[in-house]
C-alpha positions as CSV (number, residue, x, y, z in Angstrom):
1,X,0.0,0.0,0.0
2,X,3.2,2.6,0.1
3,X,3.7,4.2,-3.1
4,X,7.0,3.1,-4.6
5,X,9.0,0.3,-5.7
6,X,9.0,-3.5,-3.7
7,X,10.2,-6.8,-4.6
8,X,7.6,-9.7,-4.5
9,X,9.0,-12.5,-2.7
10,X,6.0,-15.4,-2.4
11,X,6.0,-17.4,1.1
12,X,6.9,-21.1,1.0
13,X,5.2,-23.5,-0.5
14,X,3.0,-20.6,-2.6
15,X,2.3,-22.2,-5.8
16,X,0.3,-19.5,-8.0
17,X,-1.1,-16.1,-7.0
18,X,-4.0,-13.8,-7.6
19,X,-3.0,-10.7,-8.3
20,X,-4.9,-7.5,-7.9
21,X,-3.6,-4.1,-9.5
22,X,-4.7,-0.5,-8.4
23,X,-3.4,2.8,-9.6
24,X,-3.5,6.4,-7.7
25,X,-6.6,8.5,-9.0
26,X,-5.8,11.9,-10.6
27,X,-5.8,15.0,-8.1
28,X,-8.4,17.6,-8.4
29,X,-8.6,21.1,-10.3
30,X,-7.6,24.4,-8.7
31,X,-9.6,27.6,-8.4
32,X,-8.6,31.3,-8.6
33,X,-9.8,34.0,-6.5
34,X,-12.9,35.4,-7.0
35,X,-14.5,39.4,-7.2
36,X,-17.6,40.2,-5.6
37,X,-19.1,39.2,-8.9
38,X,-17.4,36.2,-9.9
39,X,-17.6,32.5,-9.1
40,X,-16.0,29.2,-10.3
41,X,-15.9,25.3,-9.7
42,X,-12.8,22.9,-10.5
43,X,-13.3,19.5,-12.2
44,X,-12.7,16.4,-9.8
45,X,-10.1,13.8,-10.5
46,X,-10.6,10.4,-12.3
47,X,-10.5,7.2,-10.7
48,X,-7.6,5.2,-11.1
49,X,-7.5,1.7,-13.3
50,X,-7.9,-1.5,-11.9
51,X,-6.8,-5.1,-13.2
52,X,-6.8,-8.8,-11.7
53,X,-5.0,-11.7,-12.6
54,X,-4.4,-15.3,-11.9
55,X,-0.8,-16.3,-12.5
56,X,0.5,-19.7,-12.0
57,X,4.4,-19.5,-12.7
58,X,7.6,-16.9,-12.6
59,X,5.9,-15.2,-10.1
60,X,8.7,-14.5,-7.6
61,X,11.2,-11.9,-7.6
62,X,8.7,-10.0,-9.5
63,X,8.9,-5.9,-8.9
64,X,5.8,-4.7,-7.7
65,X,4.9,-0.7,-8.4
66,X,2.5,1.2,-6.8
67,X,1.5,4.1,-7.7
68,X,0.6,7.5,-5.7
69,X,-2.2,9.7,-6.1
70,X,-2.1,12.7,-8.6
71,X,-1.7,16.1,-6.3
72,X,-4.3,18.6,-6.5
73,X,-4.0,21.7,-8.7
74,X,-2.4,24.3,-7.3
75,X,-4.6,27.4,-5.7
76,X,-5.4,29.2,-8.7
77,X,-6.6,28.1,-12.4
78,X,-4.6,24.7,-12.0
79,X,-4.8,21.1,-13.7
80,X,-4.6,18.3,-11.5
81,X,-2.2,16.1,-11.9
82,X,-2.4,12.6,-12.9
83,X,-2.2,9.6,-10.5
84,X,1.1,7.0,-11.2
85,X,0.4,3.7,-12.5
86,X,0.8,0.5,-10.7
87,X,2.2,-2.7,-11.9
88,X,2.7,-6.5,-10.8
89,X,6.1,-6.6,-13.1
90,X,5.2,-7.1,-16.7
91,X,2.2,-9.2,-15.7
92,X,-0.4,-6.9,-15.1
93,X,-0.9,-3.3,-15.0
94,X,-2.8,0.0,-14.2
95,X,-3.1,3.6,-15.6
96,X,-3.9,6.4,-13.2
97,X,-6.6,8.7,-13.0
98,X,-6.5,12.2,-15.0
99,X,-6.6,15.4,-13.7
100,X,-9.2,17.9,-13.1
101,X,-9.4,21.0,-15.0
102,X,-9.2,24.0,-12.8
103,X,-11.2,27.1,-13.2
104,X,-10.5,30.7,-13.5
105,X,-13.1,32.8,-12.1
106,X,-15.9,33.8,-14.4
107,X,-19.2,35.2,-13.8
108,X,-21.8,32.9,-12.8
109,X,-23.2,30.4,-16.0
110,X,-23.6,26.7,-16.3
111,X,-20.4,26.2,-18.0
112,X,-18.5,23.2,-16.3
113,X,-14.8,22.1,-15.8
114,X,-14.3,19.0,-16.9
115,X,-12.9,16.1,-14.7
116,X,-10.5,14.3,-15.2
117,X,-10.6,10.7,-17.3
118,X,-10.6,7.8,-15.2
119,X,-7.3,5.1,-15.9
120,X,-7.6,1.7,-17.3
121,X,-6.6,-1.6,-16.4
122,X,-4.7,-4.2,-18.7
123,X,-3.3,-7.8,-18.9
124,X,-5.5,-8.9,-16.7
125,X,-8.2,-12.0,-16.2
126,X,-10.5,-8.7,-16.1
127,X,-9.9,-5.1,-16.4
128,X,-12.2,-1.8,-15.2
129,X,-11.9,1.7,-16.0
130,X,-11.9,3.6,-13.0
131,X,-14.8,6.6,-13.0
132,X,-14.3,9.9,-14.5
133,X,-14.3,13.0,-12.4
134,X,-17.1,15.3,-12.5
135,X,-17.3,18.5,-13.7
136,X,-17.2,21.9,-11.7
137,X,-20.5,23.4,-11.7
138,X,-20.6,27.3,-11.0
139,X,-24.5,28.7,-11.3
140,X,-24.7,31.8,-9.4
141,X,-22.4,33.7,-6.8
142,X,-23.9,33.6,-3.4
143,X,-25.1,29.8,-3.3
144,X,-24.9,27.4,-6.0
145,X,-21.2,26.4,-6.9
146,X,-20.2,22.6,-6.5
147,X,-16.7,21.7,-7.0
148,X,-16.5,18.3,-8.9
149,X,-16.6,14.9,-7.5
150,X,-13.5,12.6,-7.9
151,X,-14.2,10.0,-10.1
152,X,-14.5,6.2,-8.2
153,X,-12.0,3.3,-8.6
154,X,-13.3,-0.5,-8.3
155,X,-12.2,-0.3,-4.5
156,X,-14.2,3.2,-3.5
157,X,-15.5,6.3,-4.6
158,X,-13.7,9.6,-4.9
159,X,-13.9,12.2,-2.7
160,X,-17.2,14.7,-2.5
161,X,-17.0,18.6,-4.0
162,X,-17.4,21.3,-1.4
163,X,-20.8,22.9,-2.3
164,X,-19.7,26.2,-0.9
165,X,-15.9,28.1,-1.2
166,X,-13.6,25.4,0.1
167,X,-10.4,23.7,-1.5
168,X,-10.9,20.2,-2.4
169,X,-10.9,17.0,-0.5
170,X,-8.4,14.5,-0.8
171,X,-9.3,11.2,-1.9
172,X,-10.5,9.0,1.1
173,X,-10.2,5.5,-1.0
174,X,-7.6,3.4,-2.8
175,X,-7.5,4.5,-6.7
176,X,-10.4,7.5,-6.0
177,X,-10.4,10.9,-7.4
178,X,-9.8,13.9,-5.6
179,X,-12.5,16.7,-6.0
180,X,-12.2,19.9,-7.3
181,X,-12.2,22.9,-5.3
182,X,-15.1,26.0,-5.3
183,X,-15.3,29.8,-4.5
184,X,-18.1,31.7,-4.4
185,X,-17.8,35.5,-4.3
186,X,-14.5,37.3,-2.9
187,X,-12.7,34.6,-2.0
188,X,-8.5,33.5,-2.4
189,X,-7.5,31.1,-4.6
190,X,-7.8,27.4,-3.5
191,X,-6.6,23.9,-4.4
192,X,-7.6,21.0,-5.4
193,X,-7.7,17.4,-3.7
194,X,-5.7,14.9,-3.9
195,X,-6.1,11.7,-5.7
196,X,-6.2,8.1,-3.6
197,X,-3.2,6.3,-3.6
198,X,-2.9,2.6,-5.2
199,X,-2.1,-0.5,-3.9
200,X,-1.2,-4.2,-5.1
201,X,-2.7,-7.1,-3.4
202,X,-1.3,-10.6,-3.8
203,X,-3.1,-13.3,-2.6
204,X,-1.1,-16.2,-2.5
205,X,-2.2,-19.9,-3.0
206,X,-0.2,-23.2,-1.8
């Protein structure tokens, strides 16, 4: 579960493995300040990929990867970043999460920010695309801006957009988006959330 580099060595007598793959989810979009006219919403991060495989031979020695989660954008109009693959060696693999879009401030329309694309999964007995983000939704200036949902991965969702001006919340599950953040009127910059991190399970069978 620590993002990073390991090397897979199986327990005695372990004679194949089930292997399960996540990757980080992308972080959410930034926001820049806003005038006492002006509102605006960043896009949440995708959910990470996810694969599963049975393997029955050169299993051991293999270099596991798992990847982190993508940082939120910066506070202002920033991108999230993308969440970092994860990989069972060549065996089996993951994509993270895209970004979120951040938002510059604007005044008040239903013109979104796009989340981020969710990553994909490959070489594996089944593969699942994790959830794209949601969009940043920015209506009017005193009470109706939603920063975006993260995007969910196959092991949770991502994290919530603040309905109100708040920076976004990191992701709370393995592979989930971060959200993006919102300001309503006359407010600093914020950032976005943080994708979830990955993880690699083996389950090992004598």
């Amino acid at each position: 579960a620590t993002p990073g580099t390991a090397t897979y060595t199986p327990t005695a007598g372990t004679n194949s493995v089930v292997v399960e793959v996540q990757a980080g989810g992308g972080g959410g979009g930034g926001v820049a300040s806003t005038s006492g006219v002006q509102s605006t919403a960043g896009g949440g991060g995708g959910g990470g990929g996810y694969a599963c495989k049975r393997i029955t031979s050169s299993f051991s020695g293999v270099t596991v990867t798992t990847g982190d989660g993508g940082a939120g954008g910066t506070a202002g109009a920033n991108n999230g970043t993308t969440g970092s693959s994860s990989s069972f060696g060549s065996l089996v693999s993951a994509t993270g999460g895209g970004g979120g879009l951040g938002a510059a401030a604007t005044t008040p329309s239903a013109q979104p920010s796009n989340g981020g694309a969710g990553g994909a999964g490959s070489s594996g007995d089944f593969n699942v695309t994790g959830g794209a983000g949601w969009y940043g939704l920015t209506l009017n200036t005193t009470h109706s801006t939603t920063g975006g949902n993260g995007g969910s991965s196959f092991l949770g969702g991502g994290a919530l957009g603040p309905s109100a001006s708040a920076a976004g919340t990191a992701a709370g599950n393995y592979g989930g988006g971060g959200s993006g953040a919102a300001n309503l009127t006359s407010q600093a910059a914020r950032a976005g959330g943080k994708g979830g991190p990955g993880i690699v399970i083996v389950w090992e069978y004598a």
